[in-house]
LUMSEKOL-184654 format. One line per field, with one value per residue (C-alpha): residue in three letters; residue number from 0; x, y, z. Coordinates in Angstrom, 1 decimal, always signed. Layout:
<rs>
rest = c(ALA/...)
nr = c(NUM/...)
x = c(X/...)
y = c(Y/...)
z = c(Z/...)
</rs>
This chain:
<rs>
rest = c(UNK/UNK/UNK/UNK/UNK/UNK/UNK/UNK/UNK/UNK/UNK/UNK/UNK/UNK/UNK/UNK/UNK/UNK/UNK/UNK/UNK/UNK/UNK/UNK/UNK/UNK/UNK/UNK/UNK/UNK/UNK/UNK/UNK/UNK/UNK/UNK/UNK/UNK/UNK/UNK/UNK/UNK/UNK/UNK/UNK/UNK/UNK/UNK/UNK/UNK/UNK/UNK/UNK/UNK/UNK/UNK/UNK/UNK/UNK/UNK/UNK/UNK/UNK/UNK/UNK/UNK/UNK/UNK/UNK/UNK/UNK/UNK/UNK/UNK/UNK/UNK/UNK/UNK/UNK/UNK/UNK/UNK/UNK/UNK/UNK/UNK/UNK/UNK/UNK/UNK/UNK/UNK/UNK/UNK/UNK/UNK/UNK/UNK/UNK/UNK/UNK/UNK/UNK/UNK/UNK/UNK/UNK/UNK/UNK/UNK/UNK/UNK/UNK/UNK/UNK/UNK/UNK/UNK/UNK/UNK/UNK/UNK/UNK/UNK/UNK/UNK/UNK/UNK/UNK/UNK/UNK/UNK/UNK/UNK/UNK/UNK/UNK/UNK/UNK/UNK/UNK/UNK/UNK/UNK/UNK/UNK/UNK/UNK/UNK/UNK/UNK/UNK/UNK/UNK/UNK/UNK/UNK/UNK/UNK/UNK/UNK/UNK/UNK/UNK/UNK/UNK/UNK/UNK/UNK/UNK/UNK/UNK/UNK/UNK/UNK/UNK/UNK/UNK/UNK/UNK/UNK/UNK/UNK/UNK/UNK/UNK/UNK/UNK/UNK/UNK/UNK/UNK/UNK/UNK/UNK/UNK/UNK/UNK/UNK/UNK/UNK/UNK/UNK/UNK/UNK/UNK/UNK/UNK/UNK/UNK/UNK/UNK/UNK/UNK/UNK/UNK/UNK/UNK)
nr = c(0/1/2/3/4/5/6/7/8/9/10/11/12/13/14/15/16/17/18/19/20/21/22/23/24/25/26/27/28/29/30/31/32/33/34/35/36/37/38/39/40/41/42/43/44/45/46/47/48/49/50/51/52/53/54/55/56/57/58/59/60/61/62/63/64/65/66/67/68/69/70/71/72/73/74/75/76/77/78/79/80/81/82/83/84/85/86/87/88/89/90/91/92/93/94/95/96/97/98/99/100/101/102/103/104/105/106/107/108/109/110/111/112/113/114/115/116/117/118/119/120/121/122/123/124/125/126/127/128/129/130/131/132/133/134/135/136/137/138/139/140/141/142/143/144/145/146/147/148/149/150/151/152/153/154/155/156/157/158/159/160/161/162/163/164/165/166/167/168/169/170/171/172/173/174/175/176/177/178/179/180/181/182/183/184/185/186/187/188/189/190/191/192/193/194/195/196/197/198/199/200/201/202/203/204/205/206/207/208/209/210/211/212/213/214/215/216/217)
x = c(+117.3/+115.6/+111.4/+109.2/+106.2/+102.4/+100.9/+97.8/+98.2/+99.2/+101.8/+105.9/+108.2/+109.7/+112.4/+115.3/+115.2/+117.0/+120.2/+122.9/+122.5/+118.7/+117.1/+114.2/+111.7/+111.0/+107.7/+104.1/+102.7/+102.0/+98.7/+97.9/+97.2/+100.5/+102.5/+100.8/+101.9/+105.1/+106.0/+104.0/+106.4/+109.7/+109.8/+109.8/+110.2/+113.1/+113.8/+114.5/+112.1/+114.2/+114.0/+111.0/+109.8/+112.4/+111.1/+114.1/+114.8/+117.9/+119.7/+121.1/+118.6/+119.7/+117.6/+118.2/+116.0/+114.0/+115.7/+118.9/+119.0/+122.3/+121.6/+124.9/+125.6/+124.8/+121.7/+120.7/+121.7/+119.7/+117.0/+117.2/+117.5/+113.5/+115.8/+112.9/+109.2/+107.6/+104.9/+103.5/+100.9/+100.7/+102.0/+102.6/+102.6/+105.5/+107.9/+107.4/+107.9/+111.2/+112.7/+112.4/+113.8/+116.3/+119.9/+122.2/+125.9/+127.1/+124.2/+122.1/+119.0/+116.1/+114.5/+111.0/+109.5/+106.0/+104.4/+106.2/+104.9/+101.1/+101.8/+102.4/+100.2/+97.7/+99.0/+99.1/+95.2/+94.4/+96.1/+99.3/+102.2/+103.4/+105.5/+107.7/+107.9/+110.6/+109.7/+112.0/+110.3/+107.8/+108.8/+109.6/+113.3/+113.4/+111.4/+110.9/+108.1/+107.2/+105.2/+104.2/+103.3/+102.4/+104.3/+107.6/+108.1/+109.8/+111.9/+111.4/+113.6/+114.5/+115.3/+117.5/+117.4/+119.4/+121.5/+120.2/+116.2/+116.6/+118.2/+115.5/+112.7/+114.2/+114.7/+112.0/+109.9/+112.4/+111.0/+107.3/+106.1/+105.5/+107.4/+109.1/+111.9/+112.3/+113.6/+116.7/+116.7/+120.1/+123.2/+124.2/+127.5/+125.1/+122.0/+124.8/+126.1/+122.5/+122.6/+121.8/+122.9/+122.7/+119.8/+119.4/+116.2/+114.8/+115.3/+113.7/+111.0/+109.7/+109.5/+107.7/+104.7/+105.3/+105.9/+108.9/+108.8/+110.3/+113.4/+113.8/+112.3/+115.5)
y = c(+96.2/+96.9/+96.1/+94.6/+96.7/+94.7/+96.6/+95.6/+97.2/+101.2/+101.4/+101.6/+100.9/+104.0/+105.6/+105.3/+101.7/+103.1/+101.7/+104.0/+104.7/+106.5/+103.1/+101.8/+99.5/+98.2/+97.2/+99.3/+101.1/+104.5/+105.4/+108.6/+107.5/+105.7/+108.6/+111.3/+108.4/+108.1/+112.0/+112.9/+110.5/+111.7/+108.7/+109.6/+107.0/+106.4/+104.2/+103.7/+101.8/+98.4/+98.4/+97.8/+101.1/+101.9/+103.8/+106.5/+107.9/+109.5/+110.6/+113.3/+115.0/+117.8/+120.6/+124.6/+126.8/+129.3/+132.2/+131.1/+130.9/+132.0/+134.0/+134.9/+138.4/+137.4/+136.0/+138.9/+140.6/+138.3/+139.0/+142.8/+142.7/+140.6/+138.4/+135.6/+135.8/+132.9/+131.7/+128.7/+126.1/+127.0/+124.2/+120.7/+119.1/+120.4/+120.9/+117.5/+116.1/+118.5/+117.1/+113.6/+114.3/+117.1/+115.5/+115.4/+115.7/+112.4/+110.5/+108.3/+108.3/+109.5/+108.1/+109.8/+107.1/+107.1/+105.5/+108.8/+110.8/+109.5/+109.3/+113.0/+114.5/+112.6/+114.4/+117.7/+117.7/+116.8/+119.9/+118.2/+118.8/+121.9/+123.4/+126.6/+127.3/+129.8/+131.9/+134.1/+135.3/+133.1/+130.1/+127.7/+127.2/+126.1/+124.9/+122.8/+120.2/+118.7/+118.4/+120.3/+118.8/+120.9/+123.6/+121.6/+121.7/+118.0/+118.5/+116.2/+117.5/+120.7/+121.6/+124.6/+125.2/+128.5/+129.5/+130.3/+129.1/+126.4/+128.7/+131.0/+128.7/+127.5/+131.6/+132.1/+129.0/+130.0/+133.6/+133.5/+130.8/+130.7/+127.9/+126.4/+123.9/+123.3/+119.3/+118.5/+115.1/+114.5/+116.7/+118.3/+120.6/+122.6/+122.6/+123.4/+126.1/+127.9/+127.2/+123.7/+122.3/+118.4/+118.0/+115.3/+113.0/+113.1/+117.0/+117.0/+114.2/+117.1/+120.0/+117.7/+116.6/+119.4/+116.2/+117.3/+113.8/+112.7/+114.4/+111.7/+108.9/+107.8)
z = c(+51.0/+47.9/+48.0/+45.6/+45.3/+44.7/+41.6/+43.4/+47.4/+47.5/+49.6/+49.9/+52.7/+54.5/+52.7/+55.6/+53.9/+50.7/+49.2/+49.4/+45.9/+47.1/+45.3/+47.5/+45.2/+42.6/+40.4/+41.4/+38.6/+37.7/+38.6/+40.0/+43.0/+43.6/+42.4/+44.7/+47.5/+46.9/+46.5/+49.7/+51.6/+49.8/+46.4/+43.1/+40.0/+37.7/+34.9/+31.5/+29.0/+29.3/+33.1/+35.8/+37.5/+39.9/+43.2/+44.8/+48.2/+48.0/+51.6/+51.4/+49.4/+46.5/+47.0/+46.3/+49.0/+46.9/+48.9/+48.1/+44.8/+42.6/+39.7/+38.1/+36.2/+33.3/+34.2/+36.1/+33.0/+30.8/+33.3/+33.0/+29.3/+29.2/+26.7/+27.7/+28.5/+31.0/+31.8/+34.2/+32.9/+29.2/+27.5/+29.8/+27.0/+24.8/+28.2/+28.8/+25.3/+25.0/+28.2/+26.7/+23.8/+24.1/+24.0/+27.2/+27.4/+28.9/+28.7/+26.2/+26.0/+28.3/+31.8/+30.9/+28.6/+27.1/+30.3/+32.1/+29.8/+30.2/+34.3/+34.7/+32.3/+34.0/+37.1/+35.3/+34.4/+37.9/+39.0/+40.8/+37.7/+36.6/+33.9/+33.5/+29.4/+28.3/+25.0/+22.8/+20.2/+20.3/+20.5/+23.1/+23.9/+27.9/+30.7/+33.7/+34.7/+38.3/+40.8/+43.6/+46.7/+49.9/+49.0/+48.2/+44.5/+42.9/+40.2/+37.4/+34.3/+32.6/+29.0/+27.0/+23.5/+23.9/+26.4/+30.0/+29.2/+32.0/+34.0/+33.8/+34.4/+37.7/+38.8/+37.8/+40.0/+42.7/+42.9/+41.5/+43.1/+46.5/+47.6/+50.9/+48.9/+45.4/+45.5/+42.8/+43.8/+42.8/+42.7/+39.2/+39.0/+37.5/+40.1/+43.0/+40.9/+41.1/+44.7/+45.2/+48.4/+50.5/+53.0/+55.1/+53.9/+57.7/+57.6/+54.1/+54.9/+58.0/+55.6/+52.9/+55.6/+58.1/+60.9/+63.2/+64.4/+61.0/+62.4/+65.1/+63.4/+61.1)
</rs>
């Protein structure tokens, strides 16, 4: 059953009432306030610019655990060599912008429109979004944005201009940040081949708000 959200009361309906497809709601907004909601209970938005916001809950969850993490050898290579310098928080802006516009293999297009754009850097100044910025040489060629939320970190996007940036942004996250579960959302080939791996959402849902009773309540 999929839910109409009322942009005017701040709540959503558990996520165990997903479609298969993860899709739980539709409509809301984007405030602040009703994206800090819907992350703390396991939601995220996505949408493109001709469609209503569209609320997720996807069961299984994608997620990689920060201690397993696969780092080939050629990225540890890459690694060893300081091909990339990295730092956290430096430019939200730019990551954010290249994720949107960077073009995918297999896909038209991009789910992080303008109102995304405005949503999460709203986040960001409030201290709740974060982005990983790759530099070679001085410019910025990869990254990673999301948002962290009691010590789980939500994956919104990534971007590489050059080979290996994203990969080192998410190594990077992985082993700099202290972090109990960095959320994919959804499975990529290459997300599982960096050690992404299924969760169920009530094992996921108890890690997210530290509530064992999540465990037995789907």
């Amino acid at each position: 059953m999929i839910f109409e959200l009322d942009s005017k009361k701040l709540d959503f309906p558990h996520p165990s009432y997903a479609e298969k497809d993860g899709l739980l709601a539709i409509g809301g907004d984007l405030s602040a306030e009703r994206l800090l909601l819907a992350y703390s209970n396991g939601i995220f938005p996505w949408f493109s610019d001709d469609s209503p916001i569209l609320w997720y809950a996807p069961n299984p969850r994608f997620v990689i655990y920060p201690s397993k993490i696969k780092i080939s050898k050629s990225m540890a290579s890459c690694i060893r060599k300081n091909t990339f310098s990295i730092s956290i928080d430096q430019n939200f802006n730019e990551v954010i912008k290249s994720c949107s516009s960077i073009n995918r293999k297999d896909q038209d297009g991009t789910w992080i429109t303008e109102d995304m754009i405005r949503a999460y850097t709203a986040l960001y100044t409030m201290g709740y979004a974060h982005s990983v910025e790759v530099w070679q040489e001085g410019l910025l060629v990869g990254g990673l944005y999301g948002v962290l939320i009691d010590g789980v970190f939500c994956g919104e996007s990534m971007f590489s201009k050059v080979p290996n940036a994203s990969k080192a942004a998410l190594i990077y996250l992985a082993q700099e940040i202290d972090l109990q579960l960095i959320d994919c959302q959804f499975h990529t080939i290459h997300l599982e081949s960096m050690g992404g791996e299924y969760l169920p959402l009530s094992d996921y849902l108890a890690i997210l708000t530290k509530d064992p009773r999540y465990e037995q309540s789907l």
